[in-house]
Residue frames as a rotation matrix with the C-alpha (Angstrom) as fourth column:
UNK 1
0.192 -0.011 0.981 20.39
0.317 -0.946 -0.073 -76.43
0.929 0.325 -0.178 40.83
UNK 2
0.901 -0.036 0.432 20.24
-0.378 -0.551 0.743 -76.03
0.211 -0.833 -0.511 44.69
UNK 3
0.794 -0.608 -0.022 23.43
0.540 0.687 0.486 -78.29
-0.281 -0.398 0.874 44.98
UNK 4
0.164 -0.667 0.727 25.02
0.913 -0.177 -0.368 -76.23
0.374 0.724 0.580 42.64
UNK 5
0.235 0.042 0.971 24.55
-0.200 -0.975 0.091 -72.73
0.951 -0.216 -0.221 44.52
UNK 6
0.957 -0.045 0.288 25.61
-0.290 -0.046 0.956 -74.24
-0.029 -0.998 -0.057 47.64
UNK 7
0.405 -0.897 0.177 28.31
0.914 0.405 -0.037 -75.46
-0.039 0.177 0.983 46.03
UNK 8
0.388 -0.039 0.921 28.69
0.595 -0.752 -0.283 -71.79
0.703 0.658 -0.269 44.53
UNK 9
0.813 0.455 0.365 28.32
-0.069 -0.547 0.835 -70.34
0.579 -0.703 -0.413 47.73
UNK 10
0.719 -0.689 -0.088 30.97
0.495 0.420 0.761 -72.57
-0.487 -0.591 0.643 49.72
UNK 11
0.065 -0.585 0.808 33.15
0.895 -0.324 -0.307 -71.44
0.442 0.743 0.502 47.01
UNK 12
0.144 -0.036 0.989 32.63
0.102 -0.993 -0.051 -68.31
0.984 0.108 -0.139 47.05
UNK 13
0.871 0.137 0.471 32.89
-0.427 -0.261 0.866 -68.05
0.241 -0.956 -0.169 51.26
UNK 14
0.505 -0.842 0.189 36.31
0.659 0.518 0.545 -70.16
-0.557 -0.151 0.817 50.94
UNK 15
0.068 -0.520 0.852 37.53
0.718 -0.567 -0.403 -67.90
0.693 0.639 0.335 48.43
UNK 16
0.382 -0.211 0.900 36.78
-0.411 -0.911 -0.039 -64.58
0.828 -0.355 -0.434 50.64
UNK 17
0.984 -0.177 0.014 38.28
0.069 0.454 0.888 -67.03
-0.164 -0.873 0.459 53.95
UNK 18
0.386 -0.891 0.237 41.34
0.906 0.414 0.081 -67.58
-0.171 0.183 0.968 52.11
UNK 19
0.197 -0.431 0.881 41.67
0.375 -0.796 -0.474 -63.87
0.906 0.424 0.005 51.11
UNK 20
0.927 -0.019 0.374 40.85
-0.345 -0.430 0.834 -62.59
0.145 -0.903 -0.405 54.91
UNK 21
0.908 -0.385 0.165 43.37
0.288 0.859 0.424 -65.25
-0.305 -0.337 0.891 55.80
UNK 22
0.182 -0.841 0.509 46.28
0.807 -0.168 -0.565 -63.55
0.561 0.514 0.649 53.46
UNK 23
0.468 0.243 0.850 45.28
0.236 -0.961 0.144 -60.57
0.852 0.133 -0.507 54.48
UNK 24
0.830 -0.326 0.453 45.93
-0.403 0.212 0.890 -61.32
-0.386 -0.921 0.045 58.51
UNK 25
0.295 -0.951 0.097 49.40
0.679 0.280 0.679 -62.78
-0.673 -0.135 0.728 57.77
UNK 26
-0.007 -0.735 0.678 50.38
0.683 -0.499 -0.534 -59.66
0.731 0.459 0.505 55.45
UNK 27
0.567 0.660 0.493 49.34
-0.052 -0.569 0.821 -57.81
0.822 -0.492 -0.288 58.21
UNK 28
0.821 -0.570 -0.032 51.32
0.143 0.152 0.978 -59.32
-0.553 -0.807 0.206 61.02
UNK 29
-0.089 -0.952 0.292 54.57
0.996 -0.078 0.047 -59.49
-0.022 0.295 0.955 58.52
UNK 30
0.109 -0.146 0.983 53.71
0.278 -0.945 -0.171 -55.48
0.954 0.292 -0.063 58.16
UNK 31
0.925 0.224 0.306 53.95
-0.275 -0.158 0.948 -55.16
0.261 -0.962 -0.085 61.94
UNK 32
0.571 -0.770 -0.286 57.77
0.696 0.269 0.666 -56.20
-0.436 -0.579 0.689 62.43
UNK 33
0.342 -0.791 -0.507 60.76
-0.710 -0.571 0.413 -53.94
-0.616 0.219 -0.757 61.53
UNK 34
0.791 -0.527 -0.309 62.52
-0.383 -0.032 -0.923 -54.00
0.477 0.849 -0.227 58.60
UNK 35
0.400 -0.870 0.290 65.99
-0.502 0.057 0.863 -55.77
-0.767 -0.490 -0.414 59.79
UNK 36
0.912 -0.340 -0.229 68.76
-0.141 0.264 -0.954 -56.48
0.385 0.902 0.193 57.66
UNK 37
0.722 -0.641 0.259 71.49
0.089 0.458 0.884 -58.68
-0.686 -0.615 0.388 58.61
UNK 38
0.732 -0.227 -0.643 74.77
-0.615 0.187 -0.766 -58.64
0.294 0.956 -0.003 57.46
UNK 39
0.796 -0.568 0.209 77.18
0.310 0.679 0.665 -61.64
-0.520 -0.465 0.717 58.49
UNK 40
0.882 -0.467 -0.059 80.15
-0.045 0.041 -0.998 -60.99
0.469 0.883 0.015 55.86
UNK 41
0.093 -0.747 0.658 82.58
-0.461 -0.618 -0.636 -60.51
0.882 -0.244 -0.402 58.33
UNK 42
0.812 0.421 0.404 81.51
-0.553 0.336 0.762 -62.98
0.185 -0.843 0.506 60.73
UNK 43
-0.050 -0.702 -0.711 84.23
-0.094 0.712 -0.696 -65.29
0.994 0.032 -0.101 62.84
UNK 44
-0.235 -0.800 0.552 84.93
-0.399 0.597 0.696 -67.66
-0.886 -0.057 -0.460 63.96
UNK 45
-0.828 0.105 0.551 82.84
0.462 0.686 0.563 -69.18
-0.319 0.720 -0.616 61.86
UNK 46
-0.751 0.634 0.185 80.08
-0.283 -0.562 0.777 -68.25
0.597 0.531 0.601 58.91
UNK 47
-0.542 0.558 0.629 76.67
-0.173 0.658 -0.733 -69.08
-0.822 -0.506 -0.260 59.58
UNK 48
-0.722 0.214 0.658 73.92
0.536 0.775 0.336 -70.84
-0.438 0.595 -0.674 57.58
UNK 49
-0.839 0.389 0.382 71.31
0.024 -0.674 0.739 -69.50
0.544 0.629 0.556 55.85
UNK 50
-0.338 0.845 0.414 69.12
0.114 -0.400 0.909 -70.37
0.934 0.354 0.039 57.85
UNK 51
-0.205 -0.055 -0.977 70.30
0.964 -0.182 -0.192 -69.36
-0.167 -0.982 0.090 61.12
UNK 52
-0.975 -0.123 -0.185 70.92
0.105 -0.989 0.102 -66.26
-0.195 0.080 0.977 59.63
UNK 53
-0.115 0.936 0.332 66.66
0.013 -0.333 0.943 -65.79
0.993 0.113 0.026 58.36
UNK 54
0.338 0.646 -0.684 66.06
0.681 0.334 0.652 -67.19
0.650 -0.686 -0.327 62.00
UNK 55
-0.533 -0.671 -0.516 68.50
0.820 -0.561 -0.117 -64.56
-0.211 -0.485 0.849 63.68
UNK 56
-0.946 0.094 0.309 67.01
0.081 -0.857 0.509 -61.62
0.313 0.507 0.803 61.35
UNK 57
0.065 0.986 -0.151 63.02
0.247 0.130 0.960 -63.05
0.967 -0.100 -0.235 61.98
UNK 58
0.669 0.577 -0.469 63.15
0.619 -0.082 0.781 -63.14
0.412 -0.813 -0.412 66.14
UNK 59
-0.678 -0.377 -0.631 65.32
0.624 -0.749 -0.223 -59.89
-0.389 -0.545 0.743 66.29
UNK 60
-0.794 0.536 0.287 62.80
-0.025 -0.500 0.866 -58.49
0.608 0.680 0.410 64.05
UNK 61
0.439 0.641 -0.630 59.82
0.358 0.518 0.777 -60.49
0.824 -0.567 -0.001 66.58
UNK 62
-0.320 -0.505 -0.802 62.26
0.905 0.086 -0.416 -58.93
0.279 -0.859 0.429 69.70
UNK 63
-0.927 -0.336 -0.166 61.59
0.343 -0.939 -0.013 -55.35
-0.151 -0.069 0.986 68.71
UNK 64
-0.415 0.909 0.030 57.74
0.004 -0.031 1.000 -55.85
0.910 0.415 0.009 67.88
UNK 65
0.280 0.262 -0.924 57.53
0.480 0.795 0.371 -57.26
0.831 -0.547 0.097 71.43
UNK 66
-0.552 -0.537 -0.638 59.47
0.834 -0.367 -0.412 -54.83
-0.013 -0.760 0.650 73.32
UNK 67
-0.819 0.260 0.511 57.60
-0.076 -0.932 0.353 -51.62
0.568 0.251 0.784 71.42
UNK 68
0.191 0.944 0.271 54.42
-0.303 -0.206 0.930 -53.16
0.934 -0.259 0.247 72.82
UNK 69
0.174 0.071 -0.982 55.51
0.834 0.521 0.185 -54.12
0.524 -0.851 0.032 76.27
UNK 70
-0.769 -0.136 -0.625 56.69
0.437 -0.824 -0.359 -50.66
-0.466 -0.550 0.693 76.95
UNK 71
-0.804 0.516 0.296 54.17
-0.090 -0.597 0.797 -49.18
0.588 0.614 0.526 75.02
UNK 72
0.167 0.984 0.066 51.72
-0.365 0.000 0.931 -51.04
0.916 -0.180 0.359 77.26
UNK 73
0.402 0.456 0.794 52.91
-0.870 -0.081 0.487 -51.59
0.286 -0.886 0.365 80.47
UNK 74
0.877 0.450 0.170 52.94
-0.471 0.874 0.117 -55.30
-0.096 -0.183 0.978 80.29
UNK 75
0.103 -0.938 0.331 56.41
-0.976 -0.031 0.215 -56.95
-0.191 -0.346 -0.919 81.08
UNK 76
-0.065 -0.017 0.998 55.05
-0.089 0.996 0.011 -60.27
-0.994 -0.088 -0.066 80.20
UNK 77
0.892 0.446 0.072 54.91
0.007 0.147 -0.989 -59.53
-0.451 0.883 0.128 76.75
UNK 78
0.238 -0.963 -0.122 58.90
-0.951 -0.257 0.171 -59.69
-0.196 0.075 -0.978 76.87
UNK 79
0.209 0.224 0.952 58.56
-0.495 0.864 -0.094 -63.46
-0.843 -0.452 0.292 77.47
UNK 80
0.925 0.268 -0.271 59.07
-0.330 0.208 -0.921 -64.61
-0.190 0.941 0.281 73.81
UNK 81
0.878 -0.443 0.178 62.20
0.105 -0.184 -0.977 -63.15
0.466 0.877 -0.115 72.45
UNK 82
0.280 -0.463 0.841 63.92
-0.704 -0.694 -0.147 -62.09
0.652 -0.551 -0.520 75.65
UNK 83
0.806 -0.222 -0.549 66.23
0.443 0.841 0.311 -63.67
0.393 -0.494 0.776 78.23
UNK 84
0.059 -0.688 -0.723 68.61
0.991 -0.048 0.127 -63.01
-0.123 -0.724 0.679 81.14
UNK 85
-0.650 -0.688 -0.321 70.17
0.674 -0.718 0.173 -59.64
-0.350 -0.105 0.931 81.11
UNK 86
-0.890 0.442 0.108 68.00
-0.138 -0.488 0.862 -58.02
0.434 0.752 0.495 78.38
UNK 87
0.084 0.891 -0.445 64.38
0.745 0.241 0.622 -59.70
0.662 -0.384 -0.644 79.84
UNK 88
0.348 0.441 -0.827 65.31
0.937 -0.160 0.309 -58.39
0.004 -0.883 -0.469 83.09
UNK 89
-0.764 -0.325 -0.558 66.63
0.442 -0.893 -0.085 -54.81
-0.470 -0.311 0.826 82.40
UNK 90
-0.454 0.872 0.185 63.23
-0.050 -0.232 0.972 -54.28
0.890 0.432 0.149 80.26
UNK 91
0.023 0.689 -0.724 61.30
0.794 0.428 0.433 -55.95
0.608 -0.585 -0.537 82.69
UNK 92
-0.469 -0.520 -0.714 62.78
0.810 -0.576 -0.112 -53.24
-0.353 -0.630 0.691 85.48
UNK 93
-0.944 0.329 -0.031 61.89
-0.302 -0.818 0.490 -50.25
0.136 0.472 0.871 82.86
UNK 94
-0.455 0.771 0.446 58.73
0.007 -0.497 0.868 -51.01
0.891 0.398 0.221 82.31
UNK 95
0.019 0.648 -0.762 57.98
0.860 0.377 0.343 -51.63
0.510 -0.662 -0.550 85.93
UNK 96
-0.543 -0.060 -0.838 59.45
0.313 -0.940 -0.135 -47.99
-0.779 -0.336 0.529 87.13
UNK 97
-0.903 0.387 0.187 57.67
-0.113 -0.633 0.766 -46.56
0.415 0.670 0.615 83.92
UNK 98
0.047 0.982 -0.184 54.52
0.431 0.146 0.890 -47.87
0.901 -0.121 -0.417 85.09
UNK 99
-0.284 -0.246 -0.927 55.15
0.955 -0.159 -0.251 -46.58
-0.086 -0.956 0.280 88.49
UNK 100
-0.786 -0.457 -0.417 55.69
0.419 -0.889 0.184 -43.49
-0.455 -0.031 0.890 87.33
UNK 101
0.344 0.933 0.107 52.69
0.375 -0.032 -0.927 -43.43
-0.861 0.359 -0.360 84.76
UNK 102
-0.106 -0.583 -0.806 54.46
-0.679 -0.550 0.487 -43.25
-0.727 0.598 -0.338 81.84
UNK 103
0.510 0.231 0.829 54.83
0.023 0.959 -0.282 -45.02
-0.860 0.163 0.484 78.81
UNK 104
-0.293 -0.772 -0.564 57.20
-0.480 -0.391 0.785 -45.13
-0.827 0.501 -0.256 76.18
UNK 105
0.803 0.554 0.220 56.47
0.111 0.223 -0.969 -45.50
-0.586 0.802 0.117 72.29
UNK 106
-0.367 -0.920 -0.136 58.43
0.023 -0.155 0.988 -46.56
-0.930 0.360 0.078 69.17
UNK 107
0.832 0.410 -0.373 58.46
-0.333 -0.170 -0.928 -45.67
-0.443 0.896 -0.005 65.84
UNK 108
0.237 -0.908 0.346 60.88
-0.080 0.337 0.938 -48.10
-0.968 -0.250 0.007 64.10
UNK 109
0.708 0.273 -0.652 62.08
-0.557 -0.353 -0.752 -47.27
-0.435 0.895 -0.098 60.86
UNK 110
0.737 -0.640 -0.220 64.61
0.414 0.684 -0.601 -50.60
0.535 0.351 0.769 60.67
UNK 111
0.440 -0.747 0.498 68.01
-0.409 0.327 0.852 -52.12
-0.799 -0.579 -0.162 61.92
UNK 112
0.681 -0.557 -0.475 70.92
-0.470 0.165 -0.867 -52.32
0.562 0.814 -0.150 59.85
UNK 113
0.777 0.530 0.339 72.36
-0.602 0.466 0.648 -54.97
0.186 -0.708 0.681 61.51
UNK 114
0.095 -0.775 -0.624 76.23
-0.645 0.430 -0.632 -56.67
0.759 0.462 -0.459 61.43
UNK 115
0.953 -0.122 -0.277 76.83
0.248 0.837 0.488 -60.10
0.172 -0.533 0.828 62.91
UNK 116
0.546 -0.814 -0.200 80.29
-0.655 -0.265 -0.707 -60.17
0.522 0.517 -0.678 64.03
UNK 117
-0.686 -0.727 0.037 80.47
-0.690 0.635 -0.347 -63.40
0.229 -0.264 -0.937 66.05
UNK 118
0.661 0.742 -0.112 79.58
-0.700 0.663 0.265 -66.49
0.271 -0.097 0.958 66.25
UNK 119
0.309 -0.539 0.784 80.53
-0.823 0.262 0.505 -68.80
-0.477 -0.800 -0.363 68.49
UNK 120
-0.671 -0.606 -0.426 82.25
-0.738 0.493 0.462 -72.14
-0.070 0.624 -0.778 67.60
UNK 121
-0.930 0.320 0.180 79.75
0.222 0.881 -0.418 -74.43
-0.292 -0.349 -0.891 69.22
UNK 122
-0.739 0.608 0.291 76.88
0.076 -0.354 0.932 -71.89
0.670 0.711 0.215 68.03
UNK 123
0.085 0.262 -0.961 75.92
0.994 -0.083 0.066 -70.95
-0.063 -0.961 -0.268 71.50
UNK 124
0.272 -0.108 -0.956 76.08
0.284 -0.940 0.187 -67.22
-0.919 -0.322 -0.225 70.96
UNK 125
0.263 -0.072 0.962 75.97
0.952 -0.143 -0.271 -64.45
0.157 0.987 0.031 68.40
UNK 126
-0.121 -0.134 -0.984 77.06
0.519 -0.853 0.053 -61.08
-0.846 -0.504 0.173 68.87
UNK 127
0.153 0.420 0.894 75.53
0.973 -0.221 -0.063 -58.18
0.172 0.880 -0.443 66.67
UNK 128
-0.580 0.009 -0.815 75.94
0.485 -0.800 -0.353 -54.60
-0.655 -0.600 0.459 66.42
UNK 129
0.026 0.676 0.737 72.76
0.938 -0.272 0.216 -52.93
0.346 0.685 -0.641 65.11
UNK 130
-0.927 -0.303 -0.221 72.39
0.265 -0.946 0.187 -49.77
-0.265 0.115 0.957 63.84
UNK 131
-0.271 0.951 -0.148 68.39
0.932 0.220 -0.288 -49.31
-0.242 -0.216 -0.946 64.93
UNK 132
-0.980 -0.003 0.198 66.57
0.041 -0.981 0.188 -46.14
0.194 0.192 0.962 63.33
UNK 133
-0.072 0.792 -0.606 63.81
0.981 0.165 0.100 -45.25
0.179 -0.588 -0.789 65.95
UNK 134
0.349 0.651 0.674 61.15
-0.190 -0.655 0.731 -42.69
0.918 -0.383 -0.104 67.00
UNK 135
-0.262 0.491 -0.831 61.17
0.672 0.711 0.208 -42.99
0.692 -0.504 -0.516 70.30
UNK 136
-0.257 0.529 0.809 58.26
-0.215 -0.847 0.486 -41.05
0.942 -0.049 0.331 72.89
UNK 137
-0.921 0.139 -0.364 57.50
0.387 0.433 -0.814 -40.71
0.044 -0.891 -0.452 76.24
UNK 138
-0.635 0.553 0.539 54.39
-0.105 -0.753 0.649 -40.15
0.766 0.356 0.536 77.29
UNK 139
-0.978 0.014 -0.209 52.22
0.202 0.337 -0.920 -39.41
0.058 -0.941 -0.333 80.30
UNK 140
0.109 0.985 0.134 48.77
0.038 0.131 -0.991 -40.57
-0.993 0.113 -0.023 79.58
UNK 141
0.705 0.060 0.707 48.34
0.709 -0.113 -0.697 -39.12
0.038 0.992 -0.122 75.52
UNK 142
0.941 -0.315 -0.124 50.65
-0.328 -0.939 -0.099 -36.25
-0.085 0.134 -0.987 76.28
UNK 143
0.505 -0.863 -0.019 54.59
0.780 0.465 -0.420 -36.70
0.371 0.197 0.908 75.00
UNK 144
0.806 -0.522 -0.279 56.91
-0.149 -0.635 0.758 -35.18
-0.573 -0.570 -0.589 77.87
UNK 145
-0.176 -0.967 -0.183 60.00
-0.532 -0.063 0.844 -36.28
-0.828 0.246 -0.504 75.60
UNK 146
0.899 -0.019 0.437 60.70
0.308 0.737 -0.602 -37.64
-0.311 0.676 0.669 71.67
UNK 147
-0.041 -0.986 -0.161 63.67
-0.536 -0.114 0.837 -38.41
-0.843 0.120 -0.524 70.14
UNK 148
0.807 0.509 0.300 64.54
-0.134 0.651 -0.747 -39.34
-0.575 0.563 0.594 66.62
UNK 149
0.204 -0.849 -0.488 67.57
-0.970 -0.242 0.015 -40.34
-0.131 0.470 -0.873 64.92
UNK 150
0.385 -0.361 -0.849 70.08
-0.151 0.883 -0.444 -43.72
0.911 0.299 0.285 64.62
UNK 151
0.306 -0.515 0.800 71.36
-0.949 -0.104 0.296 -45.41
-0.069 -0.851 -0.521 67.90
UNK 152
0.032 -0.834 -0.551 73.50
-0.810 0.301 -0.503 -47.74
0.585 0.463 -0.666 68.05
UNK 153
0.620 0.272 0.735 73.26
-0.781 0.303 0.546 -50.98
-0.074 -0.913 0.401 70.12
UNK 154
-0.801 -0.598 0.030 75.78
-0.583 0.767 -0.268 -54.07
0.137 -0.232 -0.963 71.28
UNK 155
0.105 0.958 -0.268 73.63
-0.965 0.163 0.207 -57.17
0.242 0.236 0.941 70.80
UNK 156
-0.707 -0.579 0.407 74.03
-0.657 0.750 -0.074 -60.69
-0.262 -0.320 -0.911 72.56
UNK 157
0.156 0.856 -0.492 71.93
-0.987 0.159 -0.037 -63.06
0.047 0.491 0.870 71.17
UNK 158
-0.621 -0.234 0.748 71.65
-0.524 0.834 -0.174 -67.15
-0.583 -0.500 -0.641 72.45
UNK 159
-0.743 0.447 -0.498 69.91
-0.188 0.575 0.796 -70.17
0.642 0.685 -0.344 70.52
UNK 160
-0.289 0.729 0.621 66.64
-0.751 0.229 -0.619 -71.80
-0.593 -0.645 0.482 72.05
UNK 161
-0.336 0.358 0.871 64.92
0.339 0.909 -0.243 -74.95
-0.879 0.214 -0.427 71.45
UNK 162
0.102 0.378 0.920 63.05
0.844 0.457 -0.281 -73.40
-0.526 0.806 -0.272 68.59
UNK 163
0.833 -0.007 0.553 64.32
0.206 -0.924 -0.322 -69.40
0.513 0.383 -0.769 67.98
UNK 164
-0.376 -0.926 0.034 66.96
0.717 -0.314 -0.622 -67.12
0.586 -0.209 0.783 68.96
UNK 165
0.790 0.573 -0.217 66.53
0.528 -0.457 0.716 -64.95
0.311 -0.680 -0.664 72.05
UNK 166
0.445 -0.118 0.888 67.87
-0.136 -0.989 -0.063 -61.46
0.885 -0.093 -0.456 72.89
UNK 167
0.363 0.143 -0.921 69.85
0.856 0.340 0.390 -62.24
0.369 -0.929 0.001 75.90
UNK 168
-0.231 -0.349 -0.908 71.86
0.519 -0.833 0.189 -58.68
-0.823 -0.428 0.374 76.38
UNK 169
-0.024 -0.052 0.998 71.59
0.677 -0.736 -0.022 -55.26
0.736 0.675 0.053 74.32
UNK 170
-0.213 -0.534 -0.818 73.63
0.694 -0.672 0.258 -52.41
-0.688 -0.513 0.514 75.33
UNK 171
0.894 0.095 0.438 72.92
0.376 -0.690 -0.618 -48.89
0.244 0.717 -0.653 73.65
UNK 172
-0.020 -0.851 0.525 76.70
0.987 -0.100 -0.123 -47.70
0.157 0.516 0.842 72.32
UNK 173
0.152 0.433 -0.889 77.01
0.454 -0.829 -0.326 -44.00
-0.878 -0.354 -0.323 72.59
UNK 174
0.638 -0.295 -0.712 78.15
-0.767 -0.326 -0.552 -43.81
-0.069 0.898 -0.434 69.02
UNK 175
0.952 -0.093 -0.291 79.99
-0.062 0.874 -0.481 -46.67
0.299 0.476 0.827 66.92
UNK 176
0.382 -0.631 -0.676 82.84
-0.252 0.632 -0.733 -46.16
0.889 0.450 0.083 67.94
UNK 177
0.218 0.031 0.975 82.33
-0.975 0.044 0.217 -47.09
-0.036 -0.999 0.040 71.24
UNK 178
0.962 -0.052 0.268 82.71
0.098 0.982 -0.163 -50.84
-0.255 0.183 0.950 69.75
């Protein structure tokens, strides 16, 4: 009988582990932006399926990372997703924001996304996303500026050993600036 309620127990403390456990990974997946790739149009060449999930996941992981590095301050929280060009023109912002005592918030409501190259060797991607963002300044709790609408950005985007990393992104002043 006591073997059996400890059994009961374990059970029952694995069961609510494993639920916590879902819970914390629906949790982080609710924490990235909606992004939606389309390749159709890509060239030289297509890509695979699963470059293309891995392309969609760590731009999706680029923009989670950036909201909170300006959001907080913290330039090292670029370090993931980011590289050359992009790393360091963030990096730059958030150090003059912080200077300044500012801090800038997004509210990202998804990135309709088109691939439209890919290199031959698969050393580069180029994207041109159509990002719908909040985005606030603010100095302390108080917002000195928000903006909300669709902007438009020019996306360079390099392999790594085990993801894809953000190496440039240009904001477009309107599409047809491509």
């Amino acid at each position: 009988m006591k073997h059996r309620r400890l059994l009961l127990s374990a059970a029952l403390i694995f069961a609510v582990l494993c639920a916590v456990a879902g819970r914390i990974r629906v949790l982080a997946a609710e924490g990235l932006p909606d992004v939606r790739l389309n390749a159709d149009s890509i060239a030289p060449r297509s890509i695979e399926e699963l470059t293309g999930r891995n392309v969609t996941r760590d731009y999706a992981y680029a923009w989670r990372d950036l909201a909170l590095a300006l959001n907080r301050n913290q330039k090292g929280m670029l370090n993931d997703y980011f590289t050359g060009f992009a790393k360091d023109d963030f990096a730059n912002r958030i150090a003059d924001q912080a200077r300044s005592g500012l801090r800038t918030q997004y509210v990202d409501h998804g990135h309709k996304v088109k691939a439209f190259f890919y290199s031959i060797d698969g050393s580069a991607m180029q994207l041109i996303d159509q990002a719908q963002v909040e985005v606030r300044i603010l100095d302390g709790d108080k917002v000195v500026h928000q903006e909300n609408g669709t902007q438009t950005y020019l996306v360079l985007m390099t392999p790594g050993a085990d993801r894809w990393f953000v190496r440039s992104i240009q904001a477009l002043n309107n599409a047809s600036d491509f």
